[in-house]
Structure formats: structure tokens, C-alpha cells
N, C-alpha and C positions, 0 to 999 in steps of 0.2 A: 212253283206253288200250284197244288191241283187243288181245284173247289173240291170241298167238303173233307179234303186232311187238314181238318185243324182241332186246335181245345175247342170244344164245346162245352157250356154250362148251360140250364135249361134257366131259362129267361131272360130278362133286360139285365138283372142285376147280378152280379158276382164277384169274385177274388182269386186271387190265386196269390202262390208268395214261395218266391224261388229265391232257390239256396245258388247263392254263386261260386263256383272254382276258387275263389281266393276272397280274400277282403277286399275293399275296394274303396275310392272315394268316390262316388257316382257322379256325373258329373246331365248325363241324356240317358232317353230311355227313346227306343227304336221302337215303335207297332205296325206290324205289318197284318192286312189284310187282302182281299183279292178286289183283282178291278171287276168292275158289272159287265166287262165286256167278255171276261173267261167265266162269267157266274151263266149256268145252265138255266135259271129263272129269269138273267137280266138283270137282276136285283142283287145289294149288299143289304140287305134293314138286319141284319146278322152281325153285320160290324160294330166293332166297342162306339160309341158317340164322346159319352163326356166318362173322364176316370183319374184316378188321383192314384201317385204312386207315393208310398214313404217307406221306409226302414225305421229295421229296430236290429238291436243288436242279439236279441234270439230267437231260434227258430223256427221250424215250420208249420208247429201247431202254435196256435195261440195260444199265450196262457193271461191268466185271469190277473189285471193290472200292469201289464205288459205295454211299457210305452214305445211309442212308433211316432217318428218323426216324419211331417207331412212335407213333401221333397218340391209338389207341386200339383195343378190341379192344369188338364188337361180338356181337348176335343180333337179326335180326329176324324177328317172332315173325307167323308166317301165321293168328294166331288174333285180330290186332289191327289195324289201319287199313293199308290198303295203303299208305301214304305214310306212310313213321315218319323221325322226323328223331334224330340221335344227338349229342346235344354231345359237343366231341372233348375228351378226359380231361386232356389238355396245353396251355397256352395257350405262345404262341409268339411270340418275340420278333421273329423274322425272317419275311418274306415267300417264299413258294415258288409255283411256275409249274406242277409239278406234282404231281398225287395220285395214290396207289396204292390201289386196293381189292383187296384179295386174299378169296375167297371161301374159306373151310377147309374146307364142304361144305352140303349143301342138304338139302331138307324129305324127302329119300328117293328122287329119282330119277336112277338111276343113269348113264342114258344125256346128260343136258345138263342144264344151271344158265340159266335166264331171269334177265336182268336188263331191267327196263323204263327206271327212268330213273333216274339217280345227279344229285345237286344239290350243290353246293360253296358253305358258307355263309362268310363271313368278312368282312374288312375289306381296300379295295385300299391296297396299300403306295405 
């Protein structure tokens, strides 16, 4: 992972919602950011803090009354392994195609949110 190849969104708050390879029964979701010691400032305040992922069974625009299933409500913590993986709090009877990460806000900067690599863990339906 090199600082500064990652998604960026301009602020604390954002979304993203990716379409998976196959259906799936989600089971973890992987976020990965960079350690402060490869960050050219020294600093992560760029990295997601707190963010909730769920699914819904259409996708990748949202449409209007579109229900999404909230899967779990997360933090990960820039003081711990830059690859932290989070069991999702709901186990799920149905398979879904796509996941929502919503970021609530980040380690303090203001201007954009890094995300380096998101991983979808589960069972294919």
C-alpha cells in the first residue's frame, strides 16, 4: 500500500456501495488504511473513524425508497493494525450483490476521507 493511492472523498463524511462478483451472504468486512509510520505527514486524521455498512438488494445508485439492511455499526481505530477486519453483528439468511460502507467521519481531517482497500468476507449463495 503506497500513501495517497487510495479512494478519496472530500470530507469527514461519505459512501461508497460496491457491487460484488457474485451474491453473497456477508458474513466481515476488511478496511484497510496506511500506518502513520509510511504516512509522509506522520499523520492518518484521513482514515474512516466510525462507519456502518449494510446492504440492499439493488444497486449502485440509489433509488428513491430503497431499503438497505444495516449489517453493523463500526470504528476503526488508527492506533491498531492497519488491516482490521469487523464481524458483521447480523447473520443473514439471504444473499446480496451489494454493500454499502458509509463513513460517519474520520481521524480529523477536514478536507478528505482515504480509504485504501475494503474486502467483503462471506459465503457465495
Amino acid at each position: 500500500v503506497t500513501p495517497g493511492q487510495c479512494w478519496a472523498f472530500q470530507g469527514s463524511q461519505g459512501h461508497v456501495v460496491i457491487q460484488l462478483p457474485a451474491r453473497i451472504r456477508p458474513a466481515a468486512v476488511t478496511l484497510q488504511h496506511i500506518y502513520k509510520s509510511v504516512s509522509t505527514s506522520g499523520m492518518v486524521s484521513s482514515a474512516p473513524r466510525d462507519f456502518t455498512v449494510s446492504v440492499s438488494l439493488c444497486c449502485l445508485v440509489e433509488k428513491e425508497g430503497e431499503e438497505e439492511t444495516l449489517l453493523g455499526t463500526f470504528t476503526y481505530n488508527v492506533e491498531k493494525e492497519a488491516i482490521q477486519t469487523f464481524p458483521l453483528k447480523h447473520e443473514l439468511s439471504r444473499a446480496f450483490q451489494y454493500i454499502k460502507l458509509k463513513v460517519q467521519n474520520n481521524w480529523g481531517n477536514a478536507e478528505y476521507t482515504c480509504i485504501y482497500q475494503v474486502q467483503v468476507h462471506g459465503k457465495v449463495a
